[in-house]
C-alpha positions in Angstrom: 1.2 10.5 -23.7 -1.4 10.5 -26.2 -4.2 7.7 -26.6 -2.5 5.3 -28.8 1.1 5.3 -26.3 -1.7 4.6 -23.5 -3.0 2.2 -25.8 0.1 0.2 -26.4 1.7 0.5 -22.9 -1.2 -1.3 -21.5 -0.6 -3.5 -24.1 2.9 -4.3 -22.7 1.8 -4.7 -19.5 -1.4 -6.6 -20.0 0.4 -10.4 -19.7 1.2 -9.7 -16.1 -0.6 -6.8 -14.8 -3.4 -8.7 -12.3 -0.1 -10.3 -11.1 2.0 -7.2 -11.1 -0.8 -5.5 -8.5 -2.0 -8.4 -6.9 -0.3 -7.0 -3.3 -2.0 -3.8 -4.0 -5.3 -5.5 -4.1 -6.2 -4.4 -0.6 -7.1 -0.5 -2.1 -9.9 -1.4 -4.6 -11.3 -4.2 -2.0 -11.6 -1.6 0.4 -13.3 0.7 -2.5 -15.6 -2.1 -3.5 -16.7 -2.9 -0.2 -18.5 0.7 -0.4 -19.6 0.5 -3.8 -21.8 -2.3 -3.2 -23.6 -0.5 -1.0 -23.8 2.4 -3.8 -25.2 0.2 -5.7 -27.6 -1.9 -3.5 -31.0 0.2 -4.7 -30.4 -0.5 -8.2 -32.7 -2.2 -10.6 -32.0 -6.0 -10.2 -31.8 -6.1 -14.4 -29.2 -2.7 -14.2 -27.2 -2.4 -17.3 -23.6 -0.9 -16.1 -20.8 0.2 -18.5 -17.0 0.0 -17.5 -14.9 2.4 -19.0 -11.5 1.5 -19.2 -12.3 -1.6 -17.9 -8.6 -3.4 -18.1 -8.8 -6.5 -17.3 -12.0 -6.5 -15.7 -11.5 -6.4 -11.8 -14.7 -4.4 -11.3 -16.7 -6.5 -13.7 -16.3 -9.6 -11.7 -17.1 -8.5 -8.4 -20.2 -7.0 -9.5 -21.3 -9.3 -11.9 -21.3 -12.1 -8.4 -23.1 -9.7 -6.6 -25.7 -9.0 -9.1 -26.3 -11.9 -11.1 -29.4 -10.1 -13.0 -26.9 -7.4 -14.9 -25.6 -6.8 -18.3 -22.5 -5.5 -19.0 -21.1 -2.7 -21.5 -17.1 -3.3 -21.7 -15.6 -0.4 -23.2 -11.1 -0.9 -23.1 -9.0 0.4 -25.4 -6.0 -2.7 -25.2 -6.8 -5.0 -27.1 -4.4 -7.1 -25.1 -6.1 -6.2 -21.8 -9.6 -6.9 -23.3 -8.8 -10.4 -23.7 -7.5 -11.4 -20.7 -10.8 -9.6 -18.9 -13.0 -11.5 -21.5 -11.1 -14.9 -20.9 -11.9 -14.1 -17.6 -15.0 -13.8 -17.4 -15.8 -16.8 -19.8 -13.9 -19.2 -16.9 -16.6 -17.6 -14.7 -19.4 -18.1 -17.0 -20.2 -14.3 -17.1 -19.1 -13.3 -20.0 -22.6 -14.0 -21.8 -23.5 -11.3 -19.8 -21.1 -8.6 -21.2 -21.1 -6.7 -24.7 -17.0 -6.2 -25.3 -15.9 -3.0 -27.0 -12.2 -3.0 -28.2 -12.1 1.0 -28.2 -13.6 4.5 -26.7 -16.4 5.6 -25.7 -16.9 7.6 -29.1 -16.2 4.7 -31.0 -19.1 2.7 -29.3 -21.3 1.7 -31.6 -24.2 1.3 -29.2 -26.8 3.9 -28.3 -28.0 2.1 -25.0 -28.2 4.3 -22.1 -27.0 2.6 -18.9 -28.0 3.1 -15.2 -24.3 2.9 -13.6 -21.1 3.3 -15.0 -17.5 2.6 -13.6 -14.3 4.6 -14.5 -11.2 3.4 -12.2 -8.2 5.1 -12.6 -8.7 6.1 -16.2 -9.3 10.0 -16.6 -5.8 11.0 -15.2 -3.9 10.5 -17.9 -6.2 13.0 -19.4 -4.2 16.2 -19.1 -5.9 18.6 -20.8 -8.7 19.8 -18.5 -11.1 20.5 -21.7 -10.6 17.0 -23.2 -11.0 15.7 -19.4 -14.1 17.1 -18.8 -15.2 16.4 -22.1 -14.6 12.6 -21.3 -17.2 12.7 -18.5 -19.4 14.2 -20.7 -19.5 11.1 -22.9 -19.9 8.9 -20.0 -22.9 11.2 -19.0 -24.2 10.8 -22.4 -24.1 7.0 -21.7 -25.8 6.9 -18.8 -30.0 7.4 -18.3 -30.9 10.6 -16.6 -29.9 10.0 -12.5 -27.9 7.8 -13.7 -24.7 6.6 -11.0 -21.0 7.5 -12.0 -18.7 5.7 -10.2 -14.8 6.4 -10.7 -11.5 7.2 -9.1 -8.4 9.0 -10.0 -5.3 9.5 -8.9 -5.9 13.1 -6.8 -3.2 15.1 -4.6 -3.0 18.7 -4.4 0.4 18.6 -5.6 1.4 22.2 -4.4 1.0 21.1 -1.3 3.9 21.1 1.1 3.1 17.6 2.3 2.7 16.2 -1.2 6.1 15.3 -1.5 5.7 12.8 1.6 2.8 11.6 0.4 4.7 10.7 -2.5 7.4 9.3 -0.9 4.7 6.6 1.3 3.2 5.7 -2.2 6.0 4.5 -4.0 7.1 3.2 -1.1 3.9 1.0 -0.4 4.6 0.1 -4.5 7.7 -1.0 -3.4 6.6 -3.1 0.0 4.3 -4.9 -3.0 7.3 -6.4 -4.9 6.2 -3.4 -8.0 9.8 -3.6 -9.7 12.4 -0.6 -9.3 12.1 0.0 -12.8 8.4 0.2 -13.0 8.8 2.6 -9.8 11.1 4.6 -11.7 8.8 4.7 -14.9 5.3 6.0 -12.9 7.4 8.5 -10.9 8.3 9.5 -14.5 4.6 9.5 -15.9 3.6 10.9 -12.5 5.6 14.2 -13.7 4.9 14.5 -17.2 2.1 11.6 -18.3 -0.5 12.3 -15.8 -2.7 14.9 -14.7 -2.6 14.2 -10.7 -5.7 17.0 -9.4 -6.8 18.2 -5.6 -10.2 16.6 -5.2 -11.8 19.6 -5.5 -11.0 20.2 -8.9 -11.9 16.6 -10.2 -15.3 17.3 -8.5 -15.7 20.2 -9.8 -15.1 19.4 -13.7 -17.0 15.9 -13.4 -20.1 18.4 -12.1 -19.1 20.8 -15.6 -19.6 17.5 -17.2 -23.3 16.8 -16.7 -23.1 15.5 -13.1 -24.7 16.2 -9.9 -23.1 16.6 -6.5 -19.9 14.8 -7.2 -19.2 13.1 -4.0 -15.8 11.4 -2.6 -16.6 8.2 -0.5 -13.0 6.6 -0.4 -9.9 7.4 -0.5 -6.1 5.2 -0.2 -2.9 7.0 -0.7 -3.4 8.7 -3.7 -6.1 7.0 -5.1 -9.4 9.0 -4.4 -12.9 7.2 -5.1 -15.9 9.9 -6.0 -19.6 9.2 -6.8 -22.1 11.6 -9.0 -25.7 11.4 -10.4 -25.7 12.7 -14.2 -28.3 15.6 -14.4 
């Protein structure tokens, strides 16, 4: 898929998506609960930016935690965007949050940040040039030492056991009432949409990138959480 079908199938999904993953919710509570701790040492006034920030998960949990930090909101949907900024308004954060309806390149600020967030974002990258190149950009964003925090989907998929592995994460989708045909659909994109790397190789081209000592922290089925300091 290229960015504008990404674009418009996050669109489609935007109205129930929080609801669609609530069961899942247990994966990126478990990764939060070691990114505040990541995140302890930084400034009190830290500006963070979320890339691919959907509807805003990350946003809020940090934004309780850390009442002194500003916000960067960089999400291409336009449909997701506003359910993450309607949520953060009912919270009273959103005065706290610049909202960018677009990419990184597209981002018409030239603040550089201390920690930025990617979840789940860079695999449907495929092209390992244009990947790499992403990370870049977020580097670019960042303030020297700056603190990536992202996670991909990640899976050696040669493997011999990745086929079982498989097998446990659509069926976990499926214990969380995701529908069949939405199943059927990401086992689709999981083939031909989505660039599903061994951990080593989404280390290593976050390090090409402009990073330092890429780092994973967490991992939950297939979802693998990774730290790095840009250079």
């Amino acid at each position: 898929m290229n960015q504008e079908e990404i674009t418009q199938l996050f669109d489609q999904q935007a109205a129930n998506y929080d609801k669609q993953w609530q069961k899942m919710s247990a994966i990126h509570n478990g990764m939060y609960f070691f990114i505040e701790s990541l995140v302890a040492k930084l400034p009190s006034d830290a500006k963070a930016i979320c890339v691919g920030a959907g509807t805003g998960k990350e946003i809020q949990f940090l934004a309780k935690r850390f009442p002194g930090w500003t916000f960067t909101v960089v999400e291409p949907s336009g449909a997701m965007l506003n359910i993450c900024r309607d949520a953060l308004a009912k919270q009273g954060m959103d005065s706290r949050c610049y909202f960018h309806e677009g990419y990184l390149n597209t981002l018409p600020s030239t603040d550089t940040h201390d920690v930025a967030t990617c979840f789940n974002v860079s695999h449907f990258i495929v092209d390992i040039a244009k990947r790499t190149a992403f990370f870049a950009e977020i580097a670019d964003a960042l303030k020297p030492s700056g603190l990536l925090i992202g996670s991909d989907l990640s899976f050696d998929i040669h493997a011999q056991n990745y086929q079982s592995a498989l097998t446990l994460w659509f069926s976990v989708m499926s214990d969380a009432d995701i529908s069949a045909e939405n199943i059927e659909k990401m086992k689709n994109a999981y083939t031909n949409d989505v660039a599903i790397l061994p951990q080593h190789e989404i280390l290593s081209l976050i390090e090409r990138a402009g990073f330092d000592s890429a780092t994973p922290f967490y991992q939950a089925g297939l979802i693998q959480a990774y730290f790095a300091r840009r250079k």
